[in-house]
N, C-alpha and C positions, 0 to 999 in steps of 0.2 A: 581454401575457402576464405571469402572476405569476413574478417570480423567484425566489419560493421552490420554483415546480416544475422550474426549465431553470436550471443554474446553468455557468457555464464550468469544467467539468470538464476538464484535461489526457485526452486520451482514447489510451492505449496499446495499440493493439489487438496482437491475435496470432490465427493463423489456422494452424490444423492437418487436414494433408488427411487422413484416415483409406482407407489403402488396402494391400491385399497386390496390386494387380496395374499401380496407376499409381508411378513414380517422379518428383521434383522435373521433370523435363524433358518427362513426358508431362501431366504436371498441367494440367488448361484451369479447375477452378473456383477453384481457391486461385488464381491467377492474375486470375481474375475480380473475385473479392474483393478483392483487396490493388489494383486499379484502381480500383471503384467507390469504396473507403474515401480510397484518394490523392488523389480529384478532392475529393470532399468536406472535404480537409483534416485528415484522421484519419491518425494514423502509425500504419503497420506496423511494429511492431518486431521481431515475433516468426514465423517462419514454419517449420513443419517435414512432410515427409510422415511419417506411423506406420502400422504396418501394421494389420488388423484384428485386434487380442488386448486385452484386456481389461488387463493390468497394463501393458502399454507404453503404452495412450491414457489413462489414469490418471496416469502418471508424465508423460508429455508435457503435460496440465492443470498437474499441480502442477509442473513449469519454469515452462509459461508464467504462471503468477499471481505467479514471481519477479518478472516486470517489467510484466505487462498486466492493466490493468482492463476490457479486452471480449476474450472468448476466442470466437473461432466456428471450431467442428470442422464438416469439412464433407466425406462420406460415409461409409458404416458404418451407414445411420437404417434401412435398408429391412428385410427379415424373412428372407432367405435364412441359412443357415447361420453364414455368418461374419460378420454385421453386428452389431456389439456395441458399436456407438459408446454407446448411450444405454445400455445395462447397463453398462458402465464411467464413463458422468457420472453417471446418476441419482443413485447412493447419496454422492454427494459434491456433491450441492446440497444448499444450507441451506432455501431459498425456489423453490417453481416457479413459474414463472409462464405459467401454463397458458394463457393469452392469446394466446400468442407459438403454439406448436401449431396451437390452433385457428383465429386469424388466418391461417397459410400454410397450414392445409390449405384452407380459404376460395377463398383466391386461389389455389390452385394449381387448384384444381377448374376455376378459369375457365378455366385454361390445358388444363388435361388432363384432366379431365370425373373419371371416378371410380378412375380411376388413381393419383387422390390417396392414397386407401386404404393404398398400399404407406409412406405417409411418417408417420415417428414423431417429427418433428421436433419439439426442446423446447429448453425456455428455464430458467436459474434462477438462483439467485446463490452465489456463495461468498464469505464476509466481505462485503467493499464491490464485488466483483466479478460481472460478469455474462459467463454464458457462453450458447453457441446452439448447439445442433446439427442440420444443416440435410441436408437430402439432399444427393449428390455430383454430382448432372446439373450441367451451365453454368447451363441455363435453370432448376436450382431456386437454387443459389447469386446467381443473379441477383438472381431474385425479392424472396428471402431478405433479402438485404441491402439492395438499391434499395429495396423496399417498406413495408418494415419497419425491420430493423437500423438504416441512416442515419438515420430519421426520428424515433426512439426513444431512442437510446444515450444523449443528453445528460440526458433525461425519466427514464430508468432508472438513471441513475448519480448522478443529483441525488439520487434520493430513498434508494437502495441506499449510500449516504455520509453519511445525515442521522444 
């Protein structure tokens, strides 16, 4: 592998559940995450529930980019009423990286055929930072990070740092 693409980047993650109806104790995908990241050796430093509004998961990003270089928000992505995770990131990435979308709808389809449709899942950067926002199910948080996230974060932060 060339080192100029995977370079040993400190990797500070933070993980924000976006919800008005789960709290810290009902939570099963941020719990998810902040597992799959631990076994892999990624620190969670940062973790908070925020509810679905647009200026509290805004202000909850710019906390966590105080101390985290991978932020993944995780529910809020779907289309009902109150889901406004990604109208509160969009306009605060620099860089999208559309890859990241299009790969978990990919694989989510294998899991859940065209039910996929419901996920606005997106990726992008701020400064030297990358953020993910992923649907709220276990099994999309899973996906999300096992299949993707872990396998990427060192690839995307190498080059999001050059």
């Amino acid at each position: 592998m060339d080192p100029s693409h995977i370079q040993e980047i400190p990797i500070n993650a933070g993980i924000l559940v976006i919800s008005t109806s789960r709290t810290e104790k009902e939570d099963k995908s941020g719990v998810i995450i902040k597992q799959l990241l631990n076994e892999t050796k990624i620190s969670v430093i940062y973790t908070t529930v925020i509810p679905d509004k647009i200026q509290e998961i805004r202000s909850g990003v710019i906390r966590a980019l105080e101390t985290c270089n991978c932020i993944i928000l995780t529910g809020g992505t779907g289309i009902t009423k109150d889901d406004c995770t990604i109208e509160a990131v969009e306009p605060l990435l620099e860089k999208h990286l559309d890859g990241f979308g299009e790969l978990f709808r990919m694989k989510s389809y294998e899991e859940v055929g065209t039910r996929m449709l419901l996920s606005r899942a997106i990726a992008g950067t701020i400064g030297t930072n990358i953020i993910f926002c992923i649907p709220g199910s276990p099994s999309a948080a899973t996906l999300a990070t096992r299949e993707i996230i872990i396998p990427e974060i060192k690839h995307l932060l190498t080059h999001v740092n050059k």
